[in-house]
C-alpha positions as CSV (number, residue, x, y, z in Angstrom):
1,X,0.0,0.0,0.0
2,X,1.4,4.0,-1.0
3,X,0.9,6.1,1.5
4,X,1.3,9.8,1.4
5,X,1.8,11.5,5.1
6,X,1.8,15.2,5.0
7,X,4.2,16.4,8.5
8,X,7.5,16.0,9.3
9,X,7.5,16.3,12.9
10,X,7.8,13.5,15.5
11,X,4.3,12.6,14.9
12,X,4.6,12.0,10.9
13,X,7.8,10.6,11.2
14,X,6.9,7.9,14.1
15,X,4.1,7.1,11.6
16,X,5.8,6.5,8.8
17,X,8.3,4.7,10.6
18,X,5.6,2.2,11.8
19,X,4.1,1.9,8.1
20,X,7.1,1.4,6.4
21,X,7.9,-1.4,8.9
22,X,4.5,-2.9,8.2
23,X,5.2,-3.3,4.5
24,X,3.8,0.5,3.4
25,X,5.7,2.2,0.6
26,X,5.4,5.8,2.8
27,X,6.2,9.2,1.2
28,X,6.7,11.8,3.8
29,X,6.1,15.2,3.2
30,X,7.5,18.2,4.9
31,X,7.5,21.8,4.2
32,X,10.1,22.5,5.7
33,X,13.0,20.7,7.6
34,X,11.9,17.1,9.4
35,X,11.6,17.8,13.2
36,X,11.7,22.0,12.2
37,X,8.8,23.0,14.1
38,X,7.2,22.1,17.4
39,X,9.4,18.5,17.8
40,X,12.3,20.5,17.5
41,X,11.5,23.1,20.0
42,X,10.4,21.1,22.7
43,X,11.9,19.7,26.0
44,X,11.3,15.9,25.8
45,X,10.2,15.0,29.1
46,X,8.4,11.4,28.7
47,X,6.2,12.0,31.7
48,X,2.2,11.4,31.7
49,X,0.8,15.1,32.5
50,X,-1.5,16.2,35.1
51,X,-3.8,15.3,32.8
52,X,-3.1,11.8,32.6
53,X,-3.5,11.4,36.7
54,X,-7.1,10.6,36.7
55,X,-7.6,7.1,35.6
56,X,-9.6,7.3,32.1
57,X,-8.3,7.1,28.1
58,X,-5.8,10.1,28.0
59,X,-4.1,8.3,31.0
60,X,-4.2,4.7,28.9
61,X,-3.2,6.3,25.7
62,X,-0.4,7.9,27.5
63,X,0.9,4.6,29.7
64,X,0.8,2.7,26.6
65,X,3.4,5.0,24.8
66,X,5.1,4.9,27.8
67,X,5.8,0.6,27.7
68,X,6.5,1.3,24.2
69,X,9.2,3.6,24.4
70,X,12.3,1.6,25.4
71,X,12.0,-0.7,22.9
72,X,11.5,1.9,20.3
73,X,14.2,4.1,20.9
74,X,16.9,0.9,21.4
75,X,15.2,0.3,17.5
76,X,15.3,3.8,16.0
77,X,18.9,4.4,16.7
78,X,20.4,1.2,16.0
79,X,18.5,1.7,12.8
80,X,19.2,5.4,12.3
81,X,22.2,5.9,14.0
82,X,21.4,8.8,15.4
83,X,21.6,9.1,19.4
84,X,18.1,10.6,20.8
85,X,20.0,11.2,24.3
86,X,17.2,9.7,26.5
87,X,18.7,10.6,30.0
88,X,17.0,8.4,33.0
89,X,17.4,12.4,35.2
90,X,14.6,11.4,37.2
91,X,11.7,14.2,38.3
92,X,10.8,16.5,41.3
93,X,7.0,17.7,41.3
94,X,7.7,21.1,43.7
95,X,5.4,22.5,46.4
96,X,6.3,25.8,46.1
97,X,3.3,26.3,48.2
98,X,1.4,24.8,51.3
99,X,-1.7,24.6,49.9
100,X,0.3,21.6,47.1
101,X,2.1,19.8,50.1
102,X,-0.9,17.3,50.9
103,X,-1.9,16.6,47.6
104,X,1.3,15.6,46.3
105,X,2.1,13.5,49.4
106,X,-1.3,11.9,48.3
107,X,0.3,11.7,44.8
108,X,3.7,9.8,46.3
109,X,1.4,7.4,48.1
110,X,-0.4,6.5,45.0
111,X,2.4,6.2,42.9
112,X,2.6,8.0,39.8
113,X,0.2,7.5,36.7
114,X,2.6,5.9,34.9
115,X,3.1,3.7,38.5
116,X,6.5,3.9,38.7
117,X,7.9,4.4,42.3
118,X,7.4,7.7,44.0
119,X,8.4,9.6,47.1
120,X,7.5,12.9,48.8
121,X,10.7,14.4,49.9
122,X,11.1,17.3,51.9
123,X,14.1,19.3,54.2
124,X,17.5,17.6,54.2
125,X,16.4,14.8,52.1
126,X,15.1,17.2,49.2
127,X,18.7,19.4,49.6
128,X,20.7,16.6,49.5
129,X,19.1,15.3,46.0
130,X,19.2,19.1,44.6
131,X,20.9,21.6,47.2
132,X,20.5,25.1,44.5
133,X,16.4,24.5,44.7
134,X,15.7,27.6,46.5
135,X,14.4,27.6,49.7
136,X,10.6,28.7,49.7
137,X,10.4,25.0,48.2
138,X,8.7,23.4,50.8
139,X,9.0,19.6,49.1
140,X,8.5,17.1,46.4
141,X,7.4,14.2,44.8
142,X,10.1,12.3,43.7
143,X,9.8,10.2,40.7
144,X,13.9,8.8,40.1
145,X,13.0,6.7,36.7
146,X,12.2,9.7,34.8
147,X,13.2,9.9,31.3
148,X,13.5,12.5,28.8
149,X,15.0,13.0,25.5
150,X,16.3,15.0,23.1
151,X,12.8,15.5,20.8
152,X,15.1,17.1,17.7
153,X,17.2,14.1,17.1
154,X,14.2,11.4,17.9
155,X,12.5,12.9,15.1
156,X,15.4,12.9,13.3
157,X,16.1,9.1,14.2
158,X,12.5,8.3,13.6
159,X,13.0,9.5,9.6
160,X,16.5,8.2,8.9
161,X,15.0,4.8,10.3
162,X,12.0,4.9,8.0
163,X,14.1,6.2,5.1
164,X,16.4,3.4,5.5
165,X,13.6,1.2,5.3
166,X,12.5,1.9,2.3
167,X,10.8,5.4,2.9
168,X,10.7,8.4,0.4
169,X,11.2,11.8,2.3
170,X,10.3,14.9,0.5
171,X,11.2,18.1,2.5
172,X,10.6,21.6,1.1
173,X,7.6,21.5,-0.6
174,X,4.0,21.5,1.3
175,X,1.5,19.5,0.5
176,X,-0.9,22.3,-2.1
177,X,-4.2,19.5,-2.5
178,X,-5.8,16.3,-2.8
179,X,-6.4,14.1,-5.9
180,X,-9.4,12.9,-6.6
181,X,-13.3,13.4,-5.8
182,X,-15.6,11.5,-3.3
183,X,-14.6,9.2,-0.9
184,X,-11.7,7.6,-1.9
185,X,-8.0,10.2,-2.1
186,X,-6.4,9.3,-5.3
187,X,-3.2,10.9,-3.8
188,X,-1.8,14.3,-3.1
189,X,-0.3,17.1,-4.6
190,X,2.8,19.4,-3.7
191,X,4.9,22.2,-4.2
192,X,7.6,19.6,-6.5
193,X,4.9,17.8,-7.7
194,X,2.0,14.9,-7.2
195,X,1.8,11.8,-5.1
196,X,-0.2,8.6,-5.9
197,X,-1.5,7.2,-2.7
198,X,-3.8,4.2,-1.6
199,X,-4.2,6.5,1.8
200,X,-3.2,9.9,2.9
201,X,-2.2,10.9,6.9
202,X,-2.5,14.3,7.6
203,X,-0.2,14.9,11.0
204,X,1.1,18.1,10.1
205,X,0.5,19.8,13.7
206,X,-1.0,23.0,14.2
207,X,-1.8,23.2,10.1
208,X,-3.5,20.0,9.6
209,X,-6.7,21.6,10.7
210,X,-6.8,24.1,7.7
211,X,-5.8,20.4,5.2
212,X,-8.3,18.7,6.8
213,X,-11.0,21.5,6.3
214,X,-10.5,21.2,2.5
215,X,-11.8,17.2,2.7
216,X,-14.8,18.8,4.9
217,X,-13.4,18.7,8.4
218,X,-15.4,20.4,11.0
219,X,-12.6,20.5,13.7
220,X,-9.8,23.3,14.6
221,X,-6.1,22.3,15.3
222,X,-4.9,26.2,17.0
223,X,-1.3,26.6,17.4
224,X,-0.4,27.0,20.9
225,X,3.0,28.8,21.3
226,X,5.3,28.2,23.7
227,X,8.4,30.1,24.5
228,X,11.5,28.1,25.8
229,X,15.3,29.3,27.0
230,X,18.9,27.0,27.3
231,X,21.2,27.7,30.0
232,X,24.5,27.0,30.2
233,X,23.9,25.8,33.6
234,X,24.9,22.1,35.7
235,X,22.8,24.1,38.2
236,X,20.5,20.7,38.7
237,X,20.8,16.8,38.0
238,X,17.2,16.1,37.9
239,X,13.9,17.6,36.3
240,X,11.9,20.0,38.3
241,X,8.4,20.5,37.5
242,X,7.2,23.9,39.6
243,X,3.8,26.1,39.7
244,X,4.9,28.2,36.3
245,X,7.3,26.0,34.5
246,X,9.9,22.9,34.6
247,X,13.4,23.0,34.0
248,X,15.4,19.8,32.6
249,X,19.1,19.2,32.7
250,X,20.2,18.3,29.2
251,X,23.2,17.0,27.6
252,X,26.4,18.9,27.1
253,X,26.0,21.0,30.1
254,X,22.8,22.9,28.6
255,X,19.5,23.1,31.1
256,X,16.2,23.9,29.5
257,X,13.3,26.2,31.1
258,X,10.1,26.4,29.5
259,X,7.7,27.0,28.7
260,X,4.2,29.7,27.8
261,X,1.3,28.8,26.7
262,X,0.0,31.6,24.2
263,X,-3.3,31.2,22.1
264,X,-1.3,33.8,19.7
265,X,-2.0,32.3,16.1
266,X,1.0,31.6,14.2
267,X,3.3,33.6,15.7
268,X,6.7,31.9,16.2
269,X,8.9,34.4,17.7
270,X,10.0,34.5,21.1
271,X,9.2,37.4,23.0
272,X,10.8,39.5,25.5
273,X,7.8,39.4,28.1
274,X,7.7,35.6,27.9
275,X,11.6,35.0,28.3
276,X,11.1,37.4,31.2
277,X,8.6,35.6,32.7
278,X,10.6,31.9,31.6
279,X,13.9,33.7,33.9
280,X,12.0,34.6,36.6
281,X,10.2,31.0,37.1
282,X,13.4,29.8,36.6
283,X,15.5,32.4,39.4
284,X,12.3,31.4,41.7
285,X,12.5,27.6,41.6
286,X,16.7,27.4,41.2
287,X,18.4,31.4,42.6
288,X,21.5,30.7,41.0
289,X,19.8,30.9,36.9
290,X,19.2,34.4,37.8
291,X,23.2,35.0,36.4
292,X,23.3,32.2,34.3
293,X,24.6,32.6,30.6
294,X,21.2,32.3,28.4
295,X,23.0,29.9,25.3
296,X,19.4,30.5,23.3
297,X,15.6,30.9,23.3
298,X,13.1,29.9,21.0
299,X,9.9,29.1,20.4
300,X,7.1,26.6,19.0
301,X,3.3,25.8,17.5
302,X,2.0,23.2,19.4
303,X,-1.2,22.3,17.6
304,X,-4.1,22.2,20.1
305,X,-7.9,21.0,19.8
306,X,-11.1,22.1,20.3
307,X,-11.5,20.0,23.8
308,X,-7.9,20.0,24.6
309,X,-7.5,16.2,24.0
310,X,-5.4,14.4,20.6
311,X,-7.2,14.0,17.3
312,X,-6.5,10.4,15.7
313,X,-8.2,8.4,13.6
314,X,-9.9,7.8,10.0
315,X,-11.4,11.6,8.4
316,X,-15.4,11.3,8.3
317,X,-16.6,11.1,4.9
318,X,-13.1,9.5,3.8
319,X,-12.7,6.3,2.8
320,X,-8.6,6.5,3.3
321,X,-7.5,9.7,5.2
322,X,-6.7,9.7,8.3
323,X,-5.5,12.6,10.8
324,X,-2.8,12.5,13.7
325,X,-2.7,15.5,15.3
326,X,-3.5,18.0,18.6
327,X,-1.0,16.5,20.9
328,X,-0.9,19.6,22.1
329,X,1.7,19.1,24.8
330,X,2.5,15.8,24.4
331,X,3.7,15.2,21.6
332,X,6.7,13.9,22.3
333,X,5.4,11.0,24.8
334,X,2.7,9.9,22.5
335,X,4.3,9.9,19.3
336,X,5.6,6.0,19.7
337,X,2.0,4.8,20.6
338,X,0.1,7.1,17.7
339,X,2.6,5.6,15.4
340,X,1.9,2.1,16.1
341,X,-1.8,3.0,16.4
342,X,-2.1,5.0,13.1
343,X,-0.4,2.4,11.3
344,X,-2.8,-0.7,11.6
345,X,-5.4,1.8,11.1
346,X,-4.3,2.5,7.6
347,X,-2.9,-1.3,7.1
348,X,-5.2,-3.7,8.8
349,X,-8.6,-1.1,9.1
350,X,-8.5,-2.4,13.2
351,X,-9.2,1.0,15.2
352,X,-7.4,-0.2,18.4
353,X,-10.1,0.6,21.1
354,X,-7.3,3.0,22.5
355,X,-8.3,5.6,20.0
356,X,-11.9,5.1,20.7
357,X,-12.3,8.5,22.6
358,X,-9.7,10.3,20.2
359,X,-11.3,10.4,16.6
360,X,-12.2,12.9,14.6
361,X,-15.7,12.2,14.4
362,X,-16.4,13.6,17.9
363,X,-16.2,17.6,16.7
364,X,-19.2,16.3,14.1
C-alpha cells in the first residue's frame, strides 16, 4: 500500500516509521526541515501530565506510549544511528506552596500514573538530592526513573530509520491538495509535484486543521505557542516540575526552562515578556539561573484541539484519510504509541479501542 503523510514532525515521522515497517511504501512530506517546528523546539520530558492522573483514556493512551518507548528508541537508533540522548534524570514535582504539600504527598502514596515508584521528599532529604532549589520549596514528589530525550534528534532518528527502510522523504515543498473526488483520495499534490497514494495521513501539527477543512473537516487544530530558553547551567541533576514552569538538565551542560502557553496564532517568535517571565520561574525555583549565561531561546506551534485532547483516527466522509494531530503538549510521549496506532489503522482497518475516545468524528 502508498501512503502519502503530510508532516515531518515526530508525529509524521513515528508514523511513517511504523508503516514502512509494516510493509507500506510511505512518502513523507514536509514543508520545511523534518523535526523544524514544534518537535524541534520542545523539552522531551516522557512523563504522563497532570492530565493523565485521573484514571480514564488520555491516561491509557499515554501509559501505553510509555511501555513502548524503550523498545523503540533501542530500534530507531540502532537503525538510524542517530543518538536521541534519552537521559533516565529522574523528576521532582515542587510545592512551592502549602496549599500543594498534601496533595502531592497523596500523589507519592499512590504512585505515579505511569506507577512507577514515588516519594514525597522534603528538608534535608530534598537538599541533598538538589541543594541550588531555592528555599521557599517546601517539598517534592520524587519520581527517580524519569526519562527524557532530546525531541530534535528522535524525530530525526525516527525519519532516517524509515528512510532506511525503504521510505521516500520529501522536504521543502507543502502539501498544495488532494487528488481525486468523493470518498476515496487518489493521492496528493505538492509544491515539487503529485503523489499517488492508496491513503493519505494528515499529521502536520498545528496546520493539519486548515488540510483537513478542504476534505470537509469540521474540527480546529490552534497553534499553541510556547516560549523556551537553554542555559549553560549544571545548576541541577534532575527535572523540576514547579507552579509556572519545569526546567530539565540536558546533555552537554545545557538546562532547559520552558515553557508559555499563548493562544497567539501563528506567531513563532520568542518574546521578550515571555523569556522574562521563563527567567523569573526559573531564578524562583533554582536562585542561581538568575546570572546564568542564556546559550538561546526559542519558540514553537504546538497544535491544540477544540476540547484539549489528541485528534487520531480515520477523516469522516473518507474512505482512506486519516489525521494525527492535537498533541498539544504531548507530543513527544505519544508519538511511539500514535505511530503504532495509526499504522494498523491504515494497514489492517482495526481501530485499536485506545483511539476510541480520540477520533475525529467527535467535533461532528
Amino acid at each position: 500500500m502508498r501512503v502519502a503523510i503530510a508532516g515531518g514532525g515526530i508525529i509524521g515521522c513515528a508514523i511513517a516509521y511504523f508503516l514502512q515497517s509494516a510493509g507500506a511504501s510511505v512518502t513523507l512530506i514536509e514543508r520545511g526541515e523534518i523535526g523544524g517546528e514544534a518537535s524541534g523546539a520542545a523539552a522531551g520530558l516522557l512523563i504522563p501530565p497532570a492530565a493523565a492522573v485521573a484514571p480514564g483514556p488520555f491516561r491509557d493512551l499515554c501509559l501505553a506510549s510509555l511501555d513502548l518507548y524503550p523498545g523503540v528508541i533501542a530500534a530507531v537508533q540502532a537503525e538510524s544511528g542517530i543518538d536521541a540522548e534519552c537521559l533516565a534524570s529522574g523528576i521532582l514535582v515542587l510545592a512551592e506552596s502549602p496549599e500543594l504539600v498534601q496533595p502531592l504527598r497523596a500523589h507519592a502514596r499512590r504512585q505515579d500514573a505511569s506507577g512507577r515508584p514515588t516519594d514525597w521528599v522534603d528538608g534535608a532529604a530534598l537538599r541533598l538530592l538538589e541543594p541550588a532549589l531555592s528555599r521557599r520549596v517546601l517539598g517534592a514528589a520524587y519520581s527517580p526513573d524519569e526519562k527524557h530525550v532530546n525531541p530534535g534528534l528522535l524525530t530525526q532518528a525516527f525519519a532516517r530509520a524509515a528512510q532506511r527502510r525503504g521510505a521516500e522523504l520529501r522536504v521543502g515543498g507543502a502539501l498544495t491538495g488532494f487528488l481525486g473526488r468523493g470518498p476515496q483520495v487518489r493521492g496528493v499534490s505538492t509544491a515539487n509535484g503529485d503523489v499517488p497514494a492508496d491513503a493519505v495521513v494528515l499529521a502536520a501539527g498545528p496546520w493539519t486543521g486548515a488540510l483537513g477543512a478542504r476534505l470537509g473537516a469540521g474540527f480546529r487544530t490552534p497553534p499553541m505557542r510556547g516560549q523556551m530558553i537553554a542555559y549553560r547551567s549544571a545548576a541541577i541533576r534532575h527535572a523540576v516540575w514547579g507552579e509556572d514552569g519545569y526546567l530539565v538538565p540536558k546533555a552537554r551542560g545545557f538546562l532547559f526552562a520552558g515553557a508559555t502557553v499563548e493562544d497567539v496564532g501563528f506567531r513563532k517568535t520568542a518574546t521578550a515578556r515571555g523569556i522574562a517571565g521563563l527567567r523569573r520561574m526559573a531564578a524562583g525555583l533554582v536562585p542561581a539561573l538568575r546570572h546564568a549565561e542564556v546559550a538561546s531561546t526559542w519558540a514553537g506551534l504546538r497544535p491544540g484541539s477544540p476540547d484539549g485532547w489528541p485528534v487520531i483516527g480515520r477523516l469522516p466522509g473518507r474512505d482512506n484519510v486519516y489525521v494525527a494531530t492535537g498533541h498539544f503538549r504531548n507530543g513527544i510521549l505519544l508519538a511511539p504509541i500514535t505511530g503504532k496506532l495509526v499504522s494498523e489503522l491504515v494497514l489492517e482497518g482495526r481501530s485499536d479501542p485506545l483511539l476510541a475516545a480520540f477520533g475525529p468524528e467527535r467535533f461532528g
